[in-house]
C-alpha positions in Angstrom: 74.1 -80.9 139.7 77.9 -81.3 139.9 78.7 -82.7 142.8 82.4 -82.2 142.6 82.5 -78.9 141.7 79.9 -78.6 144.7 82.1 -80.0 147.3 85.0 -78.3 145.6 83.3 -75.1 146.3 82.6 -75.5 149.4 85.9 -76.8 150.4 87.1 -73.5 149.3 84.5 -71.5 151.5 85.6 -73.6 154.3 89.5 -73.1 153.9 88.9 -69.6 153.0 86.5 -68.6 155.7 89.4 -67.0 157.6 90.8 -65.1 154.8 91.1 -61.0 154.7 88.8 -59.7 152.9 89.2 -56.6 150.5 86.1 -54.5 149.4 86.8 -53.5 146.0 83.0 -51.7 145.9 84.3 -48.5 145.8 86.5 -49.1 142.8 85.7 -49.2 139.3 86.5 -52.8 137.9 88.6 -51.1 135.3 91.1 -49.3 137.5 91.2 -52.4 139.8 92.4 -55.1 136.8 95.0 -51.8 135.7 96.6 -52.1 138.9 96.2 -55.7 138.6 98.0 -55.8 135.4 100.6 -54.3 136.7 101.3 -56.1 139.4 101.3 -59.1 136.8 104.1 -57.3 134.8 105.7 -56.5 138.1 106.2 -60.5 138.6 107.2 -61.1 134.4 104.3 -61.4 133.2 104.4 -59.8 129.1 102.5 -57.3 127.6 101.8 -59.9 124.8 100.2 -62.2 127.8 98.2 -59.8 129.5 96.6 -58.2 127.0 95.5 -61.7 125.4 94.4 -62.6 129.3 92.9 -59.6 130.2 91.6 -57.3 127.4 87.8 -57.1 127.4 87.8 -59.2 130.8 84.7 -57.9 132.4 83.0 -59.5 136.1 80.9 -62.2 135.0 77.5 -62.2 136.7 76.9 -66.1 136.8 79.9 -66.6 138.5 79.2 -64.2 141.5 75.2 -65.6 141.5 76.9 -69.3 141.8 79.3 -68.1 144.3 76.7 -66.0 146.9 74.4 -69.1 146.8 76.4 -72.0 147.7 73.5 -74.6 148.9 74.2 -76.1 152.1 75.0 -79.6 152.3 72.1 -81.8 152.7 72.3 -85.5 151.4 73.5 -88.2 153.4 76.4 -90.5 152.8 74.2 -93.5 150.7 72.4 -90.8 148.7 75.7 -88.9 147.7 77.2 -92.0 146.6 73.8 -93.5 144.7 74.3 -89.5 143.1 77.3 -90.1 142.2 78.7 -93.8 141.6 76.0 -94.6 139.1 76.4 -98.0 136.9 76.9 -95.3 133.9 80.0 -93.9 135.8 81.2 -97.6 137.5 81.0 -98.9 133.6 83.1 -96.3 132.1 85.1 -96.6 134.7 86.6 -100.0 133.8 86.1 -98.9 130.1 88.7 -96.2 130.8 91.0 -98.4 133.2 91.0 -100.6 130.4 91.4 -98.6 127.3 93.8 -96.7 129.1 95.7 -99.5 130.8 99.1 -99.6 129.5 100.3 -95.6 130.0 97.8 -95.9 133.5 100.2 -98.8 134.6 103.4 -97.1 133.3 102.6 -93.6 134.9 101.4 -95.4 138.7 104.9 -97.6 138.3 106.5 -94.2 138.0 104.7 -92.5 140.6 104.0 -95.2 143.0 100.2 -94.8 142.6 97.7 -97.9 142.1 96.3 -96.5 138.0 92.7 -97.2 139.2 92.9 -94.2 141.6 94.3 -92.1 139.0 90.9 -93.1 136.8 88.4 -92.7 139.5 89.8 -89.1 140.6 89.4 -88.2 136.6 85.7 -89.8 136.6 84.2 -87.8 139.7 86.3 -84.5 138.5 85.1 -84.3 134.9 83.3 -87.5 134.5 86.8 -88.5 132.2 87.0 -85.3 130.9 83.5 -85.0 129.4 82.7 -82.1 131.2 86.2 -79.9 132.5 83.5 -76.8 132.7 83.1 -73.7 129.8 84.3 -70.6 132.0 87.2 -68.9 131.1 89.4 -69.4 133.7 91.2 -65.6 133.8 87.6 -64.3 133.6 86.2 -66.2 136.2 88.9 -65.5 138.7 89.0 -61.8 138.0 85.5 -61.7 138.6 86.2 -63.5 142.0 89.1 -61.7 142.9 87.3 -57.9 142.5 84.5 -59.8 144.5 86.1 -58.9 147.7 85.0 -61.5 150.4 87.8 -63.7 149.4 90.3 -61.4 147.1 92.9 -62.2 148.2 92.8 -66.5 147.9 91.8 -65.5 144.1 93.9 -62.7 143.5 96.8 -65.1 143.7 95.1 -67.9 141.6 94.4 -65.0 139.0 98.0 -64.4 139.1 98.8 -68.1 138.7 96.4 -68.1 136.1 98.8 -65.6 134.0 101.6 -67.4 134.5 100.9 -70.2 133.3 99.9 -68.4 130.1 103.1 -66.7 130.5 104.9 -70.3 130.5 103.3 -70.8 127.3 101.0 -74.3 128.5 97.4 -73.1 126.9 96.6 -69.8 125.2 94.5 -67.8 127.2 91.2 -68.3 124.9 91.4 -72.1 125.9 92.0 -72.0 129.1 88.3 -72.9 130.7 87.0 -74.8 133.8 84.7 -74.3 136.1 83.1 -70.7 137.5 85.3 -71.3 140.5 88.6 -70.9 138.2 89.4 -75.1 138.6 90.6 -76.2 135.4 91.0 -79.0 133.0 90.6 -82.7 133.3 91.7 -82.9 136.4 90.2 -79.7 137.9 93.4 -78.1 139.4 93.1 -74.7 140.7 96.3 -72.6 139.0 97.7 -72.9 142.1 97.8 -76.5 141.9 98.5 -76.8 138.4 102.1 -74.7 139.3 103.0 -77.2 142.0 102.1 -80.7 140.2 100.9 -80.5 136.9 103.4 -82.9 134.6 104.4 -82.6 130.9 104.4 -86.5 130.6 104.2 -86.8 127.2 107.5 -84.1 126.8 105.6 -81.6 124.4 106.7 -79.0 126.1 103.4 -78.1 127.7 101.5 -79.3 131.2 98.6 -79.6 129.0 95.9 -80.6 131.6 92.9 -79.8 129.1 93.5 -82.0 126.3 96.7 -84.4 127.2 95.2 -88.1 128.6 99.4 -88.4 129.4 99.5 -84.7 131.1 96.1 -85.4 133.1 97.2 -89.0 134.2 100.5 -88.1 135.1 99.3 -84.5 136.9 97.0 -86.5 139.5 99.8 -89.4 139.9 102.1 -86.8 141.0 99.7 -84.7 143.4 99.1 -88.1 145.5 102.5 -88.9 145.0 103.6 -85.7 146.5 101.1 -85.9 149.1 102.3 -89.0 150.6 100.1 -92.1 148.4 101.4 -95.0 149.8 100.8 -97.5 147.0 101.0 -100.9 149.3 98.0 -99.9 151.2 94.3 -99.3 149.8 92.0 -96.2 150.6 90.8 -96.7 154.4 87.5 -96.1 155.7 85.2 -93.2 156.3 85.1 -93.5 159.8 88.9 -94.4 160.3 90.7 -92.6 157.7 94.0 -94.1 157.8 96.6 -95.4 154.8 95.2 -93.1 152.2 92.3 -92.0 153.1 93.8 -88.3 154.3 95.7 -87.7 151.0 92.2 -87.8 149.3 91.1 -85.4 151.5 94.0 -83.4 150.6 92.4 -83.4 146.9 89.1 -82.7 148.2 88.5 -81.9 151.6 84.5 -83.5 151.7 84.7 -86.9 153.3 82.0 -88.0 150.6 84.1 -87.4 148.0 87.3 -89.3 149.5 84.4 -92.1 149.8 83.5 -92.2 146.4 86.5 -92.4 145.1 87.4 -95.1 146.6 84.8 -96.7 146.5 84.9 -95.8 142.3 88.3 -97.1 142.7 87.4 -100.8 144.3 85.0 -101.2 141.6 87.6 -101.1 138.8 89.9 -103.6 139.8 86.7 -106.0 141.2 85.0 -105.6 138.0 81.6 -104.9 139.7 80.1 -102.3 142.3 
């Protein structure tokens, strides 16, 4: 199991709980996505773009099964972390810190955010970008958009979606991430990527998928933007204070602010 895209999940259930929903049961798929391409072209998206996106796009099943049967939350604190911080991921870990260690250092001077945070965000996302997910993004989001109990949340990230192809950062055959439409190294929802994705390494594209540079520099500027304060560590679990609350801006689950710090501590001390 993935626990982040789990917890990411089901942060997204929580925030979303409240949200309108839309039933789309009554109409056909196809005439839903033609008056959502339109609404795309409405907001400059090209014809070029959307029928690259969107041609063929059909709901995906897997995604809704994943979706209606979100498992509820049952391990405790130790077990989630044993899960998780394993001596596989704590040795990569300083493998990664260290491999990576000059442009980490360069790009948490810039930023004002300690590198090993930066690395331990990337492990728990995509275990260092082993394993981004293999959906394609537009479809996935189309699929959740037309769903109807939260259509509108993912009507806008399918939007986002196309304009970001529209910007030209990924072609839309590569964009992929998980069923949930979260996307690259990193696992920014479109949303996300649009408000602090970074074209560090000045190619032109926020290239989030494939870009160590882009990915570093994309998380480095979300707790930047957030308020990281880089003279004070992570907190606690059962005080969050310092930074504790911008890692539950990334991910709402207290476990996974926990981990990451904890993943974080184990870098720059060199053992668990």
């Amino acid at each position: 199991m993935r626990f982040t895209l789990f917890l990411a999940a089901a942060a997204t259930l929580a925030c979303m709980a409240c949200a309108s929903a839309q039933d789309n049961s009554k109409q056909p798929f196809g005439a839903w996505l033609s008056a959502l391409r339109q609404e795309a072209a409405q907001q400059g998206i090209s014809d070029t773009v959307l029928n690259e996106a969107l041609n063929g796009v059909e709901p995906i099943d897997r995604v809704l099964e994943l979706d209606q049967a979100q498992p509820e939350v049952t391990l405790t604190l130790p077990q989630y972390l044993k899960q998780v911080l394993t001596k596989k991921m704590l040795r990569q870990a300083r493998e990664h810190y260290r491999d990576n260690r000059d442009l980490l250092k360069k790009i948490g001077a810039q930023y004002g955010v300690q590198p090993q945070y930066i690395v331990a965000l990337w492990g728990i996302e995509t275990h260092y970008g082993s394993n981004m997910g293999n959906t394609y993004t537009v479809g996935a989001l189309a699929t959740l958009a037309y769903d109807g109990r939260r259509s509108d949340y993912f009507r806008g990230e399918l939007l986002n979606a196309l304009q970001i192809l529209q910007q030209g950062h990924i072609a839309a055959h590569d964009m992929q991430g998980s069923w949930a439409g979260a996307m690259g190294q990193c696992q920014f929802m479109p949303s996300s990527f649009l408000k602090y994705a970074v074209d560090y390494d000045g190619d032109g594209r926020k290239d989030i998928w494939h870009s160590k540079a882009d990915v570093f520099a994309s998380i480095a500027n979300y707790l930047h933007s957030e308020g990281w304060n880089p003279k004070k560590g992570w907190g606690t679990r059962t005080h969050p204070k310092d930074n504790f609350n911008v890692l539950l801006k990334w991910n709402r689950s207290r476990y996974f602010a926990t981990a990451a710090g904890q993943l974080a501590d184990s870098i720059v001390k060199g053992k668990k």
